[in-house]
C-alpha positions as CSV (number, residue, x, y, z in Angstrom):
1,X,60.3,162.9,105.8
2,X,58.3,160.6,107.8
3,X,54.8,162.3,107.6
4,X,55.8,162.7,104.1
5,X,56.1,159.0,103.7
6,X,53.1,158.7,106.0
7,X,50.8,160.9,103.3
8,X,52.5,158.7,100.8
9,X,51.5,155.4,102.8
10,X,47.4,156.5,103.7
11,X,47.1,157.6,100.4
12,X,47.8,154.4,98.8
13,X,46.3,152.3,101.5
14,X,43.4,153.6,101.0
15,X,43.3,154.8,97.4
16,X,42.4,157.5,97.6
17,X,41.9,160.1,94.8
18,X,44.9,162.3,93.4
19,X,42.7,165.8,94.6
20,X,42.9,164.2,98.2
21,X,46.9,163.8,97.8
22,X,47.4,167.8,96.7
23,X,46.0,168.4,100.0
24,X,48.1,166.3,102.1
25,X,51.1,167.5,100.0
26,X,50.4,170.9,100.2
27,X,50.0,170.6,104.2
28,X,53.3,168.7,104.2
29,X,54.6,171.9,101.9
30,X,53.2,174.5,104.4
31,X,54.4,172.8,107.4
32,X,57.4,172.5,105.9
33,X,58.2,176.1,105.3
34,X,58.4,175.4,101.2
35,X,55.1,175.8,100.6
36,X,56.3,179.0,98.3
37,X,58.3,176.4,95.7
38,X,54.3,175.2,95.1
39,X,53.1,178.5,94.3
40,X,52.0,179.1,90.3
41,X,51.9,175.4,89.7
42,X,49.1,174.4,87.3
43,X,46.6,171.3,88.7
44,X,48.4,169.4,85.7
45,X,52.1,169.9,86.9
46,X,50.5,168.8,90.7
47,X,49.2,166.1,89.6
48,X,52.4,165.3,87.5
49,X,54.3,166.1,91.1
50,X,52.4,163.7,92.9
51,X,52.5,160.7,90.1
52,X,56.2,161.1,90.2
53,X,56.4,161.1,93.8
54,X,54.5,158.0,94.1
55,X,56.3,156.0,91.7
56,X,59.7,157.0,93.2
57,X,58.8,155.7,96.5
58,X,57.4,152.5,95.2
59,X,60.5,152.1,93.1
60,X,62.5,152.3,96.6
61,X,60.7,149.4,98.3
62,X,60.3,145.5,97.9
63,X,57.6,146.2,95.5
64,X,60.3,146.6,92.6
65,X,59.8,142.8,92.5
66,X,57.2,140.9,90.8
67,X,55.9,138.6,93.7
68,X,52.5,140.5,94.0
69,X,52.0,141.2,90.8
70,X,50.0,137.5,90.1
71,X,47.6,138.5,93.1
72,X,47.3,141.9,91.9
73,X,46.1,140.6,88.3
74,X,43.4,138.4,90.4
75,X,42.1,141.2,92.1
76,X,41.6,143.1,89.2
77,X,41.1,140.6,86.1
78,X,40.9,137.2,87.8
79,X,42.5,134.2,86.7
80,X,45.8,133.4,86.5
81,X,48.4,135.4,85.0
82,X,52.0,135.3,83.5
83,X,54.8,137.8,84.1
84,X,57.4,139.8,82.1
85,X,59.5,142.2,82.0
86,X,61.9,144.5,80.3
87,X,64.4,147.3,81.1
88,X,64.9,150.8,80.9
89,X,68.5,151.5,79.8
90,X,70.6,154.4,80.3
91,X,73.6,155.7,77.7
92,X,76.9,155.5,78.5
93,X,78.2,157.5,75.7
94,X,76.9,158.4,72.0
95,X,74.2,160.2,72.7
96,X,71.7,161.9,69.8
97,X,73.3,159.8,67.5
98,X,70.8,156.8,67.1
99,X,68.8,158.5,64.7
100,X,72.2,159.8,62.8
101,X,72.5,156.2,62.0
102,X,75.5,156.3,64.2
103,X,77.1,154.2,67.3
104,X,76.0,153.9,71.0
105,X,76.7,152.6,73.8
106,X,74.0,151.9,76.3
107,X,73.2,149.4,79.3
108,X,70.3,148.1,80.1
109,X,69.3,149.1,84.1
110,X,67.8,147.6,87.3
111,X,64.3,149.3,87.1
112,X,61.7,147.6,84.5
113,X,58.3,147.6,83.3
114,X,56.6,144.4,85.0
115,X,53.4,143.0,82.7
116,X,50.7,140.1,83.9
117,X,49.0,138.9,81.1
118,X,46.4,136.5,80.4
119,X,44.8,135.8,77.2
120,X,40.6,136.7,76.7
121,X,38.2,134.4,74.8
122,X,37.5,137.9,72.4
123,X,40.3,139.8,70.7
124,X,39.8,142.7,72.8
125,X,43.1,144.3,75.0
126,X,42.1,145.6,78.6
127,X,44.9,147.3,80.1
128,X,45.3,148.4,83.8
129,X,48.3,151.1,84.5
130,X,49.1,150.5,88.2
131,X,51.3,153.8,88.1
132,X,48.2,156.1,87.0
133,X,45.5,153.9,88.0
134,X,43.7,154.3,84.9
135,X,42.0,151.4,82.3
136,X,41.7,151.4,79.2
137,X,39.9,148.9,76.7
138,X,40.8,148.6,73.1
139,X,39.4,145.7,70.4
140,X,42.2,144.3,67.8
141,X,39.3,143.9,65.4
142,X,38.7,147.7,65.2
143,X,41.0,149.3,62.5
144,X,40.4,152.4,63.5
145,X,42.5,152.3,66.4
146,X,44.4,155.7,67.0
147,X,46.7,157.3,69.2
148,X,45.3,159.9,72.2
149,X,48.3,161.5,73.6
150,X,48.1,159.0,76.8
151,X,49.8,156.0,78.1
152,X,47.8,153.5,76.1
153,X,49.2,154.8,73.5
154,X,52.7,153.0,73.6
155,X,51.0,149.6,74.4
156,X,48.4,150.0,71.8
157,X,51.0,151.2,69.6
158,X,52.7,147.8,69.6
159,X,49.4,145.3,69.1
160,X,49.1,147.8,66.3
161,X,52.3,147.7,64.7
162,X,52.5,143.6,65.3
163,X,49.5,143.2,63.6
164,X,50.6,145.6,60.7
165,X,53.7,143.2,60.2
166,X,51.4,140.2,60.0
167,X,51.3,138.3,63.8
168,X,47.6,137.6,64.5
169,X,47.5,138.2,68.6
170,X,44.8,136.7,71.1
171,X,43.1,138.9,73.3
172,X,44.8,140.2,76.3
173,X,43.9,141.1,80.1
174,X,47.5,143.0,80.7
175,X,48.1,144.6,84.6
176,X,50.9,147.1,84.0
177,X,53.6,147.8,86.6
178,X,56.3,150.8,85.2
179,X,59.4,151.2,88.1
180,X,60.9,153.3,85.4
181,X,61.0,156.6,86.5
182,X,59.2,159.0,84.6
183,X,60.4,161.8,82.8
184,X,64.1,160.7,83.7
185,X,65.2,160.3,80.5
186,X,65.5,156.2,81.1
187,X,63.6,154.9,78.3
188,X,60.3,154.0,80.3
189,X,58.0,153.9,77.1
190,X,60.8,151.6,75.6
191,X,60.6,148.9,78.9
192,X,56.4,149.2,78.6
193,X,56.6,148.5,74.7
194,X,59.3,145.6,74.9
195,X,57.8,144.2,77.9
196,X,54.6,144.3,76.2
197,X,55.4,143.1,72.4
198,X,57.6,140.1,74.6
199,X,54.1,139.2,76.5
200,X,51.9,139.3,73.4
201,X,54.0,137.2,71.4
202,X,54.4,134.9,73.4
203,X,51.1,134.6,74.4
204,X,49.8,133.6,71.0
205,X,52.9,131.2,70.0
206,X,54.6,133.7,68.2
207,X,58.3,133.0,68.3
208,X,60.0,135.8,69.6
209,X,62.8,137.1,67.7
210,X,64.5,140.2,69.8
211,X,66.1,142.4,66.9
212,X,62.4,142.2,65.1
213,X,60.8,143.1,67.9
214,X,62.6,145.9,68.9
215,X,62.2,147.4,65.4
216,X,58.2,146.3,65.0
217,X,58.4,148.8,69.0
218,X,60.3,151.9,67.5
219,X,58.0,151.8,64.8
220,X,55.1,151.8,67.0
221,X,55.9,154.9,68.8
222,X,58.0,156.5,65.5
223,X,54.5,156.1,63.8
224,X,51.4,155.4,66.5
225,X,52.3,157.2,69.4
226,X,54.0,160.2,66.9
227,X,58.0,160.6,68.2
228,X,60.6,160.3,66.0
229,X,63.1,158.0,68.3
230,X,65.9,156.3,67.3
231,X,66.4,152.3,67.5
232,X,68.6,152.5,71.0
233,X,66.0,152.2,73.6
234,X,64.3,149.6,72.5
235,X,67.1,147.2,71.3
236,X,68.9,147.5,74.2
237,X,65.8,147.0,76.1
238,X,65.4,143.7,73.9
239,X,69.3,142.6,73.8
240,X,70.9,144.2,77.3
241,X,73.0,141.5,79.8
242,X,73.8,141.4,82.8
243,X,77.3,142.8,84.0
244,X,77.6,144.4,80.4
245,X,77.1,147.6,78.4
246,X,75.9,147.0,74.5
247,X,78.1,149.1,71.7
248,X,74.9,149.2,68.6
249,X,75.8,150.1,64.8
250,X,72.0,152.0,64.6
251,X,72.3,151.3,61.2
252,X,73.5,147.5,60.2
253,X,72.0,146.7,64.4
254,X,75.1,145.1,64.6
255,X,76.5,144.9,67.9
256,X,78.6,143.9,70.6
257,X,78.4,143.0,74.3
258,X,81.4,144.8,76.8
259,X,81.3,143.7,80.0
260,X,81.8,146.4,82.4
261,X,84.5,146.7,84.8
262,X,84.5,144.4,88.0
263,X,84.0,146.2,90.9
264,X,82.1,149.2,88.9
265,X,78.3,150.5,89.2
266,X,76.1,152.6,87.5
267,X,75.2,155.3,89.5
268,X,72.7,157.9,87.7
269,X,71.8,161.0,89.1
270,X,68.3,162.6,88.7
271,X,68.3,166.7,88.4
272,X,64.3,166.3,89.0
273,X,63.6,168.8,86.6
274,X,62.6,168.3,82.4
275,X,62.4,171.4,81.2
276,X,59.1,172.1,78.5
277,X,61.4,173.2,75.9
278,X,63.0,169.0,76.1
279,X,60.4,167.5,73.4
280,X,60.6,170.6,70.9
281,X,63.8,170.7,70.9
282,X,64.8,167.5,70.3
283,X,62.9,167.4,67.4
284,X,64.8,171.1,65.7
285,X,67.7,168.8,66.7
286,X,67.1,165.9,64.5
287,X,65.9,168.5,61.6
288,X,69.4,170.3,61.8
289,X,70.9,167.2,61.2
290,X,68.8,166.3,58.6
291,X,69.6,169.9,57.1
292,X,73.4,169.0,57.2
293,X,73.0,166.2,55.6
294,X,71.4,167.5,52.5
295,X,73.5,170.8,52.3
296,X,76.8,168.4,52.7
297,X,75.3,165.9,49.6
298,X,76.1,168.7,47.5
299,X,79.9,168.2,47.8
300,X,79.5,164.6,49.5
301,X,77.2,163.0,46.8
302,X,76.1,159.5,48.4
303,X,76.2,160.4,52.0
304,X,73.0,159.1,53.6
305,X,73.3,160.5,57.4
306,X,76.1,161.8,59.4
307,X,77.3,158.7,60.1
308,X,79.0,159.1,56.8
309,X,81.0,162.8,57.2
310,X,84.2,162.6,58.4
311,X,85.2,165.5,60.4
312,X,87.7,166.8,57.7
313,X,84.8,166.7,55.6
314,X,82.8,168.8,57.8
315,X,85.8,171.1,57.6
316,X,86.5,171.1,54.6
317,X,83.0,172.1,53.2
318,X,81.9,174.2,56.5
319,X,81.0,177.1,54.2
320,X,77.7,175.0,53.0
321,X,76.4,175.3,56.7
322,X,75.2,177.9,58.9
323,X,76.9,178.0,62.3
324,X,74.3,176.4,64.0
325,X,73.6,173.7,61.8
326,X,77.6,172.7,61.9
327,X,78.2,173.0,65.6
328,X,75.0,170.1,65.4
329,X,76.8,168.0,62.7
330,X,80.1,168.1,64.5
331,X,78.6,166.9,68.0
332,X,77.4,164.1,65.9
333,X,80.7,163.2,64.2
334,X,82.6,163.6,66.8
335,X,80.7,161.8,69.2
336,X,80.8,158.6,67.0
337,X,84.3,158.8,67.1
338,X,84.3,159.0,70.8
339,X,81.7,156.0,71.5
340,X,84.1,153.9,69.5
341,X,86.8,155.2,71.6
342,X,84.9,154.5,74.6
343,X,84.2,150.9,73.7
344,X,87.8,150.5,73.1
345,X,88.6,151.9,76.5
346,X,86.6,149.5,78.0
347,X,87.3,147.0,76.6
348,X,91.4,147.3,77.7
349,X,90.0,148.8,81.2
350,X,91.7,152.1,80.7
351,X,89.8,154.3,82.9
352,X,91.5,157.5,82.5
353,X,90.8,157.3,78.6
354,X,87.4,156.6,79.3
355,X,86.7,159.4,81.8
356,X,87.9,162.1,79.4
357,X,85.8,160.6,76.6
358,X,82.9,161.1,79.0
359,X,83.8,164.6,79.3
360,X,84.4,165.5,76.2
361,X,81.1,164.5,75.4
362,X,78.9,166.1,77.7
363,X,80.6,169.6,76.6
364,X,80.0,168.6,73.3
365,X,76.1,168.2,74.3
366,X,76.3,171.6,76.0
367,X,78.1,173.9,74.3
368,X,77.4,172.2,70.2
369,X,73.8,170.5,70.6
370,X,73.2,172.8,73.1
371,X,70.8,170.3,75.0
372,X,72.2,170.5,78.4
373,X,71.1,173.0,81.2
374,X,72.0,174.5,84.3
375,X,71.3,171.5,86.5
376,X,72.7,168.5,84.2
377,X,75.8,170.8,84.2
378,X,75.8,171.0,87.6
379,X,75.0,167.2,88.5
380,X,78.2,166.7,86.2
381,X,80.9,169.5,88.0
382,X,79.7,167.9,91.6
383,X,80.2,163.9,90.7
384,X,83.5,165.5,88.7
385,X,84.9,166.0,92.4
386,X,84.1,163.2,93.8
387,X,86.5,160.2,94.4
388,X,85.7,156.8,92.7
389,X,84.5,158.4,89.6
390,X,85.6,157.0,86.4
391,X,83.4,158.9,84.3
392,X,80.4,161.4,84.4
393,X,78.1,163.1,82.0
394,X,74.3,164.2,81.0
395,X,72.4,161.1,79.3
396,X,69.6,161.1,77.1
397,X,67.6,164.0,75.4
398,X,69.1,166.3,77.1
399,X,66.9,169.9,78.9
400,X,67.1,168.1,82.5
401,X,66.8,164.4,83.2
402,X,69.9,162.0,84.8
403,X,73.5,162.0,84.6
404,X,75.4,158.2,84.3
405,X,78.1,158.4,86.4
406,X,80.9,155.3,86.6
407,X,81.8,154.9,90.0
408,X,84.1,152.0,92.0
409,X,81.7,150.4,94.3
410,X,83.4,150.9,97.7
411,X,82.7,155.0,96.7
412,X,79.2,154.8,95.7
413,X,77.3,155.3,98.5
414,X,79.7,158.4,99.8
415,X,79.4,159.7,96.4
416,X,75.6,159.1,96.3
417,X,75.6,161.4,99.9
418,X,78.0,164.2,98.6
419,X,76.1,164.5,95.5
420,X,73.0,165.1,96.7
421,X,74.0,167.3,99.0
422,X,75.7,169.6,97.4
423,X,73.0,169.8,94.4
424,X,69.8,170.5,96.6
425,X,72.1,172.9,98.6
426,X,72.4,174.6,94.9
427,X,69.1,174.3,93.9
428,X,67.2,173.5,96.1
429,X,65.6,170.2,94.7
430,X,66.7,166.9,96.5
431,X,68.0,164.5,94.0
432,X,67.2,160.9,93.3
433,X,70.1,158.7,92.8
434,X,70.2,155.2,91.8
435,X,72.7,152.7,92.0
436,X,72.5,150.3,89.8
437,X,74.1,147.5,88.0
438,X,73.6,146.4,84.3
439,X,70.4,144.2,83.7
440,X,69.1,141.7,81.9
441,X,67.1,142.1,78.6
442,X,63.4,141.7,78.3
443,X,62.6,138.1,79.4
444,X,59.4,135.9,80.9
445,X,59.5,135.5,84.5
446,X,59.5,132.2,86.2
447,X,56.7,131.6,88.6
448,X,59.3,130.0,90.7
449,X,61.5,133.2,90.7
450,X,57.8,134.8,91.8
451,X,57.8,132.1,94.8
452,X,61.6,132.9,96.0
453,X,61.1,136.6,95.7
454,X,58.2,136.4,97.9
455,X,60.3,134.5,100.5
456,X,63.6,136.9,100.2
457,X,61.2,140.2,100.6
């Protein structure tokens, strides 16, 4: 590990290019004997290797804080910049059901997307990505603006869809700083299009309302950036509190803060893997359920989503469906019913009740959405033995990605070591596990919290 950390280390210091990395980590890889898990990789899936690699190890050191990020906006911009941030969340229970106009139950997390801003004389945006080293340059004034595939995208995406609903935004120098880890299934893009929305508001006087701004952000990337997302990630990215999970109606946006139980954290495991399959998928997924819906309206006249199908409904007129499309439709149902079960549970601290609603679910996700895999249902059966555990399951889109697990805090840090073990002797990748602690929604950062982070690091 250390002349991992040391390639790691000299490549940053001295910047030097991504081809230069491959090297080092393929010597590290030979003279580690694994050099064989390397072979057939594409240059695209190294290069995504070593940007994930990167951004774990910054996410593990002192430079999860803000305090350089000022100086890092002078070196590249100049001037003087302000900070924000917001969170990435992770989904305790009601999963796949956002976009079903259902319930869930997320928390935002520790890890966030850090912006300095600063406003320009034109109306131009110049954005800096300190995760892929890359810049970009975009002009407000240009309408034909358009999505490319890329990071920009989700930024852009947001001046875009403010300025669609009317706010008239200044020019912007904006250094970007993600500690959400990629690919995870932890709502990164949501914490870079909050943060950034929060920062360009307020920036030209805007006020900021938090429910309007986490819809103007799911429309950005529902219609700029091109994925069909729910309204989750982004409201509990706006709305999330510290020391509390957030139960969300997706459809009235009504909601309710449950604080979580003292002496509890958040312990999510990642399977390091995202199979290709993930972002296809989920999108067959949301069809089926779109397909239920329409095939149900026959005998269910008025229904507008699943959230309005009982499960003796979905019994009683099963013969509409095919066998795949109701095994969908019933993961939905009954998952709403177990988010409000699970918020209930909470609320009255019954633990056992939670922990089996937890369960329930992720067999739901595996064996009717069928968006689980080997390794999330692995990660599950090893936290499932651990002591401490109130609760474990797969969370977001399912095909690889994190498990949430709740876990009493005096067990956390055996159950991080157990875990871990036993899943990379299983498969043979080394997982990363983060224990964490509900956050705080997307907020401006005081300079003087800047000062006092600089002192405590």
């Amino acid at each position: 590990m250390t002349l991992f950390a040391d390639v790691i280390a000299f490549t940053l210091t001295w910047q030097l290019t991504w081809e230069a990395l491959f090297r080092r980590l393929i010597a590290f890889a030979a003279q580690k004997g694994v050099l064989k898990q390397c072979q057939g990789l594409t240059l695209t899936a190294l290069d995504h290797l070593a940007r994930t690699v990167c951004i774990s190890i910054r996410s593990h050191t002192p430079m999860n804080n803000a305090f350089d990020l000022p100086k890092k906006f002078r070196a590249r911009f100049s001037g003087e910049a302000v900070v924000y941030r917001a969170p990435g969340r992770v989904n305790l229970i009601g999963e796949h059901t956002d976009y079903n106009d259902g319930l869930v139950l997320p928390a935002a997390i520790g890890f966030s997307c850090w912006i300095a801003i600063a406003p320009r004389t034109d109306r131009k945006i110049a954005l800096y990505s300190e995760n892929f080293d890359e810049a970009i340059e975009a002009d407000l004034d240009n309408a034909k603006i358009h999505s490319t595939g890329k990071w920009p995208d989700y930024p852009l995406g947001v001046a875009w869809s403010l300025d669609k609903a009317g706010y008239r935004l200044k020019g912007a120098n904006i250094y970007i700083r993600g500690e959400v880890p990629l690919g995870a299934g932890l709502s990164s893009s949501a914490a870079l299009e909050v943060s950034t929305g929060y920062a360009l508001l307020d920036l030209a006087n805007h006020p900021i309302e938090l429910t309007k701004l986490a819809l103007l952000c799911q429309q950005a990337e529902n219609e700029f950036v091109g994925a069909r997302v729910g309204i989750m990630d982004q409201f509990v990215s706006c709305h999330g509190q510290a020391g509390s999970a957030l139960l969300l109606d997706c459809r009235s946006l009504d909601f309710r803060l449950l604080p979580l139980p003292r002496g509890v954290q958040l312990v999510i495991c990642n399977t390091m893997v995202q199979h290709k399959l993930g972002t296809s998928e989920y999108n067959v997924r949301r069809t089926e359920c779109e397909e239920g819906v329409r095939l149900l309206s026959k005998a269910l006249p008025g229904i507008r989503a699943l959230r309005d199908v009982s499960l003796p409904d979905l019994e009683r007129h099963r013969g509409l469906l095919n066998e795949t499309v109701y095994k969908r439709c019933r993961h939905v149902i009954t998952e709403n019913f177990r988010t409000r079960e699970a918020a209930s549970a909470l609320q009255s601290e019954k633990t056992e009740t939670l922990r089996n609603l937890m369960a329930e679910s992720h067999s739901s996700l595996r064996d009717d959405y069928e968006v689980s895999c080997r390794e999330l249902d692995l990660m599950v059966d090893l936290a499932m033995q651990q002591e401490g555990v109130l609760g474990a399951r797969m969370t977001g889109g399912g095909f690889g990605g994190c498990t949430i697990n709740l876990v009493n805090a005096a067990d956390a840090e055996k159950f991080r070591e157990r875990v871990s073990q036993g899943y990379e002797v299983a498969t043979g990748y080394h997982p990363n596990i983060y224990v964490c602690e509900a956050s705080q929604g997307a907020e401006k950062v005081a300079r003087h919290a800047l000062k006092i982070t600089t002192l405590t690091d």
